[in-house]
C-alpha positions as CSV (number, residue, x, y, z in Angstrom):
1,X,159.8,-112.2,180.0
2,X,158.5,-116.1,180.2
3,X,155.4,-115.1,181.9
4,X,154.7,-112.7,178.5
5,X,155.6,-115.4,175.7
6,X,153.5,-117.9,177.9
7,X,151.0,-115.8,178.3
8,X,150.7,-115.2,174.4
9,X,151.0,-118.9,173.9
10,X,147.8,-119.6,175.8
11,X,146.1,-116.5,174.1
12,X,146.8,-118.0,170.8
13,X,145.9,-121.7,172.1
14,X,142.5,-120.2,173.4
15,X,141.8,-118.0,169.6
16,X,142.5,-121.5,167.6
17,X,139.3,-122.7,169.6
18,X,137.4,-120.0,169.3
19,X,137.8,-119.5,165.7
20,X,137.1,-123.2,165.2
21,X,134.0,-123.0,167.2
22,X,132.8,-120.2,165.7
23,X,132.8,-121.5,162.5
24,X,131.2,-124.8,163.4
25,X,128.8,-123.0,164.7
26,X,128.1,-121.1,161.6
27,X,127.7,-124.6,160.1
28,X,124.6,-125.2,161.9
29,X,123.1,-121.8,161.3
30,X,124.6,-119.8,164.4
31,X,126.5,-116.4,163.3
32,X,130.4,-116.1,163.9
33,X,129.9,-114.2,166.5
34,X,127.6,-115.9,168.7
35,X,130.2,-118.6,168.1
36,X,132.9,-116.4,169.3
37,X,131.3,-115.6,172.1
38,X,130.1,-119.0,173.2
39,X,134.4,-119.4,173.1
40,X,135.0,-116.6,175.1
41,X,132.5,-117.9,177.5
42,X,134.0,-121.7,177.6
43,X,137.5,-120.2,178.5
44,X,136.0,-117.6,180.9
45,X,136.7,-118.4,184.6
46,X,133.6,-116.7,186.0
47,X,130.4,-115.3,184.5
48,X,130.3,-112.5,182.2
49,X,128.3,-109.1,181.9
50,X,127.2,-108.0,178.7
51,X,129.7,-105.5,179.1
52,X,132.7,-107.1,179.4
53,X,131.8,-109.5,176.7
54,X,131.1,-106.5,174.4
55,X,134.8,-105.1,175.5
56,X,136.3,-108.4,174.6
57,X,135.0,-109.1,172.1
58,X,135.1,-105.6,170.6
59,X,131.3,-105.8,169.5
60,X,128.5,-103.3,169.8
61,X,125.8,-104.1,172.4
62,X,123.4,-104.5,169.9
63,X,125.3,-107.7,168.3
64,X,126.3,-108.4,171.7
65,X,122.6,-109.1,172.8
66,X,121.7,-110.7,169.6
67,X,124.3,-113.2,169.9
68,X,123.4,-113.8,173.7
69,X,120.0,-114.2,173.2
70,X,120.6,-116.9,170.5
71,X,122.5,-119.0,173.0
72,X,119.9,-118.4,175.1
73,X,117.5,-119.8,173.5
74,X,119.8,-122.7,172.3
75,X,120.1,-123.6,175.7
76,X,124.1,-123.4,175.2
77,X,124.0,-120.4,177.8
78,X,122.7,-119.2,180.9
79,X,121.9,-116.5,183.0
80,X,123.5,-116.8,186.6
81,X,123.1,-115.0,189.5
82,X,125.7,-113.5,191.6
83,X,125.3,-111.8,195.4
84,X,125.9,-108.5,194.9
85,X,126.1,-108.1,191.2
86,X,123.3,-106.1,189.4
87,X,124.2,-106.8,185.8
88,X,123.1,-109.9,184.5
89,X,125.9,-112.2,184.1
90,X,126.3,-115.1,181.8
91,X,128.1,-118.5,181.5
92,X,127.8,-121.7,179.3
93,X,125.7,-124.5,180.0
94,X,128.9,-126.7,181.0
95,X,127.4,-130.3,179.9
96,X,128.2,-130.4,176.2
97,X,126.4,-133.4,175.7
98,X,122.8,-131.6,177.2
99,X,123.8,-128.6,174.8
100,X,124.0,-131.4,171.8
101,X,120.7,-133.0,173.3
102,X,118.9,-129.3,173.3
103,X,120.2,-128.2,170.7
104,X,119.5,-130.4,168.0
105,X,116.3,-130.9,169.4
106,X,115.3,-127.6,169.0
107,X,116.8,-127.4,165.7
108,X,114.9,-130.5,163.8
109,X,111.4,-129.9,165.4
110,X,111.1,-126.4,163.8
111,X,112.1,-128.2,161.1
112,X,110.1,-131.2,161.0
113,X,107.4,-128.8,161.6
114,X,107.3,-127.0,159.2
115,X,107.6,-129.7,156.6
116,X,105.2,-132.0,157.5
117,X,102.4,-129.2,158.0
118,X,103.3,-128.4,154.5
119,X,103.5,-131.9,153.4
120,X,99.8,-132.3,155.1
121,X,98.5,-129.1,153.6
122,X,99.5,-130.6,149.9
123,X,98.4,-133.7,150.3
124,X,94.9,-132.7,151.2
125,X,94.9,-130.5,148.5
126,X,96.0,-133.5,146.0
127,X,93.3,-135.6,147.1
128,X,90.8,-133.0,146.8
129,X,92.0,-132.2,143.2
130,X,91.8,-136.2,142.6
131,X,88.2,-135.9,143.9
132,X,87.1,-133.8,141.4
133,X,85.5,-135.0,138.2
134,X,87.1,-132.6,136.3
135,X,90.6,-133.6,136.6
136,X,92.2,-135.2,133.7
137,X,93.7,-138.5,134.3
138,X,97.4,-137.2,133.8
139,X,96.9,-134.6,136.7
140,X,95.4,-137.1,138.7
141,X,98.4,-140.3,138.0
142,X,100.3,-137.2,139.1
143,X,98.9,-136.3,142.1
144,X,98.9,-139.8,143.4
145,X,102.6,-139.9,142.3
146,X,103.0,-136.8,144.4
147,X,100.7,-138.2,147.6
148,X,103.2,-141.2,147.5
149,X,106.1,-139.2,147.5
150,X,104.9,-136.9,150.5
151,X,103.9,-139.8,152.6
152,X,107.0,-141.3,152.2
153,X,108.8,-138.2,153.7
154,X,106.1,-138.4,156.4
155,X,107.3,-141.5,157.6
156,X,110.8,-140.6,157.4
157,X,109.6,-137.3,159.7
158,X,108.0,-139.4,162.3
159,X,110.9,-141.5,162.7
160,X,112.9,-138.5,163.0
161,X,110.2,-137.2,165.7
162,X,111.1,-140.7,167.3
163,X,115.2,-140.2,167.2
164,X,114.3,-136.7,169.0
165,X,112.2,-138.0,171.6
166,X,114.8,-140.5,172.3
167,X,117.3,-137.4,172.5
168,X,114.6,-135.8,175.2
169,X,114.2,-139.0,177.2
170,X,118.4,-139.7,177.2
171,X,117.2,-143.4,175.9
172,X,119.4,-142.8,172.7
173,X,122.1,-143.1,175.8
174,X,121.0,-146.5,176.2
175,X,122.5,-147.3,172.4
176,X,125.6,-144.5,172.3
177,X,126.6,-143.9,176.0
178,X,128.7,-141.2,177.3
179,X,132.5,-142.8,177.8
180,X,134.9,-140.9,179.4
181,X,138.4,-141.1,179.0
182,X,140.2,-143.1,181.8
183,X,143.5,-141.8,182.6
């Protein structure tokens, strides 16, 4: 009768994580379930097919592979290989801090990105519409306003290009290093 209510105890120890990791997840733009699954994986004690994360989970393949490919290409999962086995099986990257590093990474470069080419875009267009002879002077005080404003964020976008290639390198280690508990 122990072995049940223990049991049940480490299920509901194991579903408080998962729930809280998949809604952190969902913070940064990952769906509930990948995040559930990314907990199912943690506490998992070997690889898992997409089958038996589909049974566990209760979801249909097609969110199932959505979700894993996600992870994928967060670099929070992997695929592993295992003699004998023909499905492919799946695990989590085990070094959180690498996961943080990867992820992150990926995350602000799409987003730098896209900003700054759009910053760039504008601000040509701004001084071409302060070239032109046309232009009345209140358009063109408001471009210039604009042009400030943009490069401003530009700089901001190359420090943040900066942070991120000290994430990539590990240098940001040098500043905030990795302490582990001592017993």
């Amino acid at each position: 009768m122990t072995d049940l209510k223990d049991h049940e105890i480490l299920e509901r120890t194991r579903t408080i994580v998962i729930d809280a990791i998949a809604q952190n997840m969902h913070l940064y733009g990952i769906t509930a379930s990948a995040g559930r699954l990314y907990g199912l994986l943690f506490f998992s004690d070997k690889p898992l097919t997409l089958d038996e994360m589909k049974e566990a989970l209760g979801m249909s393949k097609t969110s199932m592979s959505v979700a894993v490919r996600s992870l994928l290409d967060l670099n929070m999962v992997e695929k592993v290989w295992v003699k004998g086995e023909r499905k492919d099986l799946y695990a989590i990257k085990d070094d959180w801090y690498e996961c943080f590093f990867d992820y992150f990474t990926i995350k602000w470069q799409t987003a730098i990105a896209m900003n700054s080419s759009a910053m760039e875009k504008s601000i040509a267009k701004l001084q071409k519409l302060i070239a032109e002879p046309e232009t009345s002077e209140e358009i063109r005080e408001q471009a210039f306003i604009d042009i400030k404003k943009l490069e401003e964020r530009l700089d901001y976008y190359d420090w943040q290009n900066r942070l991120i290639d000290s994430f990539e390198t590990k240098e940001i280690l040098n500043f905030v290093p990795i302490e582990k508990k001592k017993d």
